[in-house]
TORZAPA-671086 format. One record per residue (C-alpha): y, x, z; residue in one letter; residue number from 0. Coordinates in steps of 0.25 Angstrom, whole numbers, plus 2048, in hexadecimal, padded with zeros to 3 digits. Example, Ala and Ser with C-alpha at 12.3 -4.5 7.8 and 13.67 -1.06 7.14 Angstrom:
REC    py    px    pz   residu   num
REC   7EE   831   81F        a     0
REC   7FC   837   81D        s     1
//
This chain:
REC    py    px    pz   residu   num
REC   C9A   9BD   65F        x     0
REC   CA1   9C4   66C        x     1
REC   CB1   9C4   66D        x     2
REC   CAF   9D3   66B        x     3
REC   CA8   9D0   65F        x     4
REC   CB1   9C6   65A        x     5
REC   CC0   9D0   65D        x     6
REC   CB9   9DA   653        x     7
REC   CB3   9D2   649        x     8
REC   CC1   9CC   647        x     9
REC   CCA   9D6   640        x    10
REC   CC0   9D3   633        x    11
REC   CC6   9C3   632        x    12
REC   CD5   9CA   632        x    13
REC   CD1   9CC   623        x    14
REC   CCD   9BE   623        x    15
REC   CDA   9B9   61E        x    16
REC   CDE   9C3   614        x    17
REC   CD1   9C1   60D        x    18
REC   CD2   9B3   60E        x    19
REC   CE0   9B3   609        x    20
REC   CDD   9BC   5FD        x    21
REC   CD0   9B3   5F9        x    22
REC   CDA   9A6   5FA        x    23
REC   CE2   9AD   5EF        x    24
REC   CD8   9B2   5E8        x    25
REC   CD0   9A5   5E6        x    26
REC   CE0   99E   5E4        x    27
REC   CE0   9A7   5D9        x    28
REC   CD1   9A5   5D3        x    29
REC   CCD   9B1   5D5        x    30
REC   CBE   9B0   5D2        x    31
REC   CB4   9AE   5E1        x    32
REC   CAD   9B9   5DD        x    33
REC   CB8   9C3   5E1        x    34
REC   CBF   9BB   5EC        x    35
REC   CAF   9B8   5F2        x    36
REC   CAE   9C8   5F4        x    37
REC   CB9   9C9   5FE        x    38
REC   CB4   9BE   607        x    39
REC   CA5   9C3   608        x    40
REC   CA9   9D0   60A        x    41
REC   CB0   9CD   614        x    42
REC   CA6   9C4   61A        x    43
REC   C9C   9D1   618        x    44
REC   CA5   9DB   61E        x    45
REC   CA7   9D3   62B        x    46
REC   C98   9D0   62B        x    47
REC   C97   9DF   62C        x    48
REC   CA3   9E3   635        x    49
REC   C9D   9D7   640        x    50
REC   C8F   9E0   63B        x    51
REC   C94   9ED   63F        x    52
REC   C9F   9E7   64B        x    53
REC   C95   9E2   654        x    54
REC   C87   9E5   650        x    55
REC   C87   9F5   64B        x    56
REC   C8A   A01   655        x    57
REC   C97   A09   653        x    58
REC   C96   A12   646        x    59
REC   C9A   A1F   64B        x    60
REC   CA7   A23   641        x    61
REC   CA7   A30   649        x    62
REC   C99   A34   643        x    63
REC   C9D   A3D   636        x    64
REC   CAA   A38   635        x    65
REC   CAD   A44   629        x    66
REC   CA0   A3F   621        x    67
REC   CA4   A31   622        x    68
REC   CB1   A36   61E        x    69
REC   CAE   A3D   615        x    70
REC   CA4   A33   60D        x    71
REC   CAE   A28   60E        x    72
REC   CB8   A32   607        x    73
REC   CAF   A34   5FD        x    74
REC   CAC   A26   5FB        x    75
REC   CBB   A25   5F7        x    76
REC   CB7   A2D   5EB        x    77
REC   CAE   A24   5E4        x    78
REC   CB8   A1D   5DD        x    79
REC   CBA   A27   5D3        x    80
REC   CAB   A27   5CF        x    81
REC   CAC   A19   5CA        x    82
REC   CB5   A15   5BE        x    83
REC   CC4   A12   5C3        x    84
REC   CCD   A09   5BD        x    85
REC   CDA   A10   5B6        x    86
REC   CD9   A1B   5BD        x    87
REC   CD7   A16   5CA        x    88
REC   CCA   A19   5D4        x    89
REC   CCA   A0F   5DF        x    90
REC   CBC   A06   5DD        x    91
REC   CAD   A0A   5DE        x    92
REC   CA5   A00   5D7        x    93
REC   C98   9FB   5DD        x    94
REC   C90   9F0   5D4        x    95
REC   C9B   9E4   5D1        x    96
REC   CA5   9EB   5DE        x    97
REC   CAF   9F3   5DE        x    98
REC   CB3   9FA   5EA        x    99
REC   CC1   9FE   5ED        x   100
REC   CBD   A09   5F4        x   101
REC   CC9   A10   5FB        x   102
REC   CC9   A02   602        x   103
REC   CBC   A02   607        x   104
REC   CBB   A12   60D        x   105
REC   CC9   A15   611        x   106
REC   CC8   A0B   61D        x   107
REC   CBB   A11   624        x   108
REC   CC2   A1F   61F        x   109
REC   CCD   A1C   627        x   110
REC   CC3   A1A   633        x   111
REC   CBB   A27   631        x   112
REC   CC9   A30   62F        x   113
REC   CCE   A29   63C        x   114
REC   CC0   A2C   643        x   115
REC   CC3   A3D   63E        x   116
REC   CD1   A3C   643        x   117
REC   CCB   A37   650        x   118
REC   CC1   A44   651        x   119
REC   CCB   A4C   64D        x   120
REC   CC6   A4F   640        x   121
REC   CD5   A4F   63A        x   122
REC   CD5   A59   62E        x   123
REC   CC9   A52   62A        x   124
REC   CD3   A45   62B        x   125
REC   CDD   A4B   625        x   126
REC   CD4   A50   619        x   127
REC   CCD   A42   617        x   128
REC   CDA   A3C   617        x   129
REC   CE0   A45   60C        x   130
REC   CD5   A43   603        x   131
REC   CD2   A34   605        x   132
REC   CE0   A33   601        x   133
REC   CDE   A3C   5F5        x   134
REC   CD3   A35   5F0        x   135
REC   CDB   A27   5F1        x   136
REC   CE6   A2C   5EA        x   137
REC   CDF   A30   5DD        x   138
REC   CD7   A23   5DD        x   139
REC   CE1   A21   5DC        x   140
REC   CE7   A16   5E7        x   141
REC   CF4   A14   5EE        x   142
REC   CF1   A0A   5F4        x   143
REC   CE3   A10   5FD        x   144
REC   CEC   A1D   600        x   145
REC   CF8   A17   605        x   146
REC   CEE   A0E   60F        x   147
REC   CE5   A1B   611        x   148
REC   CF2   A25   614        x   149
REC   CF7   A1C   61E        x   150
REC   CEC   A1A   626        x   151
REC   CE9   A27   626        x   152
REC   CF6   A2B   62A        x   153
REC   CF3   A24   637        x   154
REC   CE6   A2B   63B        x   155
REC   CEE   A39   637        x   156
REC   CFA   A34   640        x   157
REC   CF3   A31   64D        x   158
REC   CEA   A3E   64A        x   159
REC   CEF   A49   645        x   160
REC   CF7   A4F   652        x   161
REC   CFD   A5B   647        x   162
REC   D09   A53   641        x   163
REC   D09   A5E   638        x   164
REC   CFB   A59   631        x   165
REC   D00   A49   634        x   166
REC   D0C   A4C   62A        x   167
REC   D04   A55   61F        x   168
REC   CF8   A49   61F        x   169
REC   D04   A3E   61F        x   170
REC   D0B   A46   613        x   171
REC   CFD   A47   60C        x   172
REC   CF9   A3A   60B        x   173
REC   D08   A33   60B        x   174
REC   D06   A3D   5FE        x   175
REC   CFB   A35   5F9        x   176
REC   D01   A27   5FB        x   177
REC   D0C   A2B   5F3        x   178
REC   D06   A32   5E7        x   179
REC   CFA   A26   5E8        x   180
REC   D08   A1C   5E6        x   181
REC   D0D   A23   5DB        x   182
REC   D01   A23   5D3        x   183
REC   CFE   A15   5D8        x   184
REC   CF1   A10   5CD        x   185
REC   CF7   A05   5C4        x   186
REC   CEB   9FA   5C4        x   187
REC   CEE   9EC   5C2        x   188
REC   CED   9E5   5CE        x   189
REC   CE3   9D8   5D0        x   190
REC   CEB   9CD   5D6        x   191
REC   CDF   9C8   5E2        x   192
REC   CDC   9D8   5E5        x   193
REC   CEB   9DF   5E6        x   194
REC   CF4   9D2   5E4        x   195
REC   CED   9CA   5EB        x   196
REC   CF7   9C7   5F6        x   197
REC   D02   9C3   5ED        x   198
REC   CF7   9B9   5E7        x   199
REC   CF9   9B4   5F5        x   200
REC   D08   9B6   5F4        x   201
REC   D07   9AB   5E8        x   202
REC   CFE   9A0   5F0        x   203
REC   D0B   99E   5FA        x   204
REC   D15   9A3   604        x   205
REC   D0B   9A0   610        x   206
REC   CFE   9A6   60A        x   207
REC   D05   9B5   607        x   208
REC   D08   9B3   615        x   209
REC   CFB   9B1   619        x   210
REC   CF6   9BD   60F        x   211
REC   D00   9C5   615        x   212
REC   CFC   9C2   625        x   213
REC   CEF   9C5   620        x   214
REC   CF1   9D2   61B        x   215
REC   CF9   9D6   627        x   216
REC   CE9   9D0   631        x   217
REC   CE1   9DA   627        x   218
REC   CE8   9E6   62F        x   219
REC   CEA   9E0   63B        x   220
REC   CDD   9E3   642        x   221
REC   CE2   9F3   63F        x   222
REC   CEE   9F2   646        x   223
REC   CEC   9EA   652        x   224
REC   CEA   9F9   658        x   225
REC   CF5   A01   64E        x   226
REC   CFA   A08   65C        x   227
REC   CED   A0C   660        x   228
REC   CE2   A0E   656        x   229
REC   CE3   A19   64C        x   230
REC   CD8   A13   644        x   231
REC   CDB   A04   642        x   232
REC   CEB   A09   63F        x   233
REC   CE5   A11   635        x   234
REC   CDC   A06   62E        x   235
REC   CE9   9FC   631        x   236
REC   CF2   A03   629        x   237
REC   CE8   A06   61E        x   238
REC   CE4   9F8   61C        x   239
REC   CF4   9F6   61E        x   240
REC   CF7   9FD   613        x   241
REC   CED   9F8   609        x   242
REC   CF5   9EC   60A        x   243
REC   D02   9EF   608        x   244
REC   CFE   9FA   5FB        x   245
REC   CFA   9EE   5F4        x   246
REC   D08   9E9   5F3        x   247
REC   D0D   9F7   5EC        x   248
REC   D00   9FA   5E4        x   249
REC   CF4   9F3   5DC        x   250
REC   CEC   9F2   5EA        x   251
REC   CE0   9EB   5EF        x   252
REC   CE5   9E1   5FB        x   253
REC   CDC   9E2   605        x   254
REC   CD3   9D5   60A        x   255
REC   CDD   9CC   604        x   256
REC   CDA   9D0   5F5        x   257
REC   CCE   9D1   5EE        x   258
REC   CC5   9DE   5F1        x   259
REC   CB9   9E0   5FA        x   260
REC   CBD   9F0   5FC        x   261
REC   CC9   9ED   605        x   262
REC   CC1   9E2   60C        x   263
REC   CB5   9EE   60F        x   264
REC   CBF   9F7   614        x   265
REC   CC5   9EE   61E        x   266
REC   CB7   9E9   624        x   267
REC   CB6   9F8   626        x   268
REC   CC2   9FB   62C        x   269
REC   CC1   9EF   636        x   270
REC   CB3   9F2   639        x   271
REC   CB6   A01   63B        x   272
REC   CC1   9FE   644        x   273
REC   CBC   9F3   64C        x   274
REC   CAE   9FA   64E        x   275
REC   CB6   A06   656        x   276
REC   CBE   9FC   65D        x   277
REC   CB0   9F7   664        x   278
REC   CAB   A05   665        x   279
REC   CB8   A08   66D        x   280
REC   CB7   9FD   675        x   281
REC   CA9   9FF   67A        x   282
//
């Protein structure tokens, strides 16, 4: 394995120690191996795949029907509603003995193919997406997706709508949604290795809730390395940002560290989208 090789390969072992973290708990807690197992070969899987795609694959062209892609993602939010919900709330599709979180598997490679049509200059088309992507999470409904969704979606609208006309009417609109989405916020029971999972943590000691807490803060640091300068990775950034914190307000998966493989999937894809136009950019 070349150094090049090696430089982007490595953002996928920043999750390393939130997962290994939340599994150290989990196990603590006797949770059963067949739920803490699935993190872990994920995982393993995912980066099997990213190195796969990294290294061995050509560049997937995002710029090829961007608005189908879009557009079938989008759609793709929908599915929940076709399966049954549980008190009211949409968020899963089932698939054999899984369920799929499925806000958290699409909204990351979304968040790519929206920056890719603010990049050609397809903003109504942004704008539009962004308005009903936001609708569709907010009668799921879930407060936590549309905060993380807004915000990054306010960066991508920031730094390319010129018109600070349309920046503030799209900034009211989905602020709009964050709000309403908080106010009526679903009221399921949380499960204490999936939301809680980091104040399972906060009970094994002092120094491990340290430890937890630095390892949230790595899961995003591959995104902001280049805050100043990349539109894209301060978009994804601030979305996986914000998934965090939402879990300490709100009945919300926390990503890696707890237990789900859907928060797992759509960080793989965010990592490998963004490291894939890093190497592209550099050639």
């Amino acid at each position: 394995m070349t150094k090049l090789q090696i430089k982007h390969i490595l953002p996928y072992f920043f999750m390393l120690p939130a997962l290994l973290i939340g599994t150290i708990a989990m196990i603590f807690y006797g949770v059963d191996i067949s739920i803490w197992i699935q993190n872990i070969f994920i995982w393993m899987l995912g980066v099997c795949f990213g190195y796969v795609i990294l290294n061995k694959t050509p560049l997937i062209e995002l710029h090829k029907n961007p608005l189908l892609v879009t557009s079938i993602l989008t759609i793709l939010l929908i599915l929940p509603f076709w399966f049954n919900g549980l008190e009211g709330v949409h968020r899963w599709v089932t698939l054999g003995p899984f369920n799929f979180y499925i806000a958290s598997v699409i909204l990351p490679i979304l968040i790519v193919y929206l920056w890719r049509l603010s990049e050609n200059n397809y903003l109504p088309y942004v704008i539009g997406f962004m308005i009903l992507i936001g609708g569709i999470l907010l009668v799921q409904p879930d407060a936590g997706q549309t905060t993380a969704f807004a915000c990054a979606s306010t960066i991508i609208l920031w730094r390319a709508i010129e018109n600070p006309k349309w920046q503030y009417i799209t900034l009211i609109i989905l602020t709009l949604y964050v709000f309403t989405s908080w106010i009526y916020i679903d009221h399921l029971a949380p499960v204490p290795y999936v939301e809680q999972i980091i104040f399972l943590v906060a009970d094994m000691g002092s120094m491990l809730l340290i430890l937890g807490v630095g390892a949230l803060l790595l899961l995003v640091y591959p995104f902001f390395i280049t805050w100043k300068k990349d539109t894209l990775a301060s978009a994804l950034g601030l979305y996986f940002l914000m998934t965090i914190l939402v879990t300490f307000f709100g009945h919300f998966p926390m990503p890696i560290m707890g237990y789900g493989i859907s928060p797992i999937i759509g960080y793989l894809i965010a990592i490998t989208a963004t490291q894939k136009i890093k190497m592209a950019q550099t050639n």
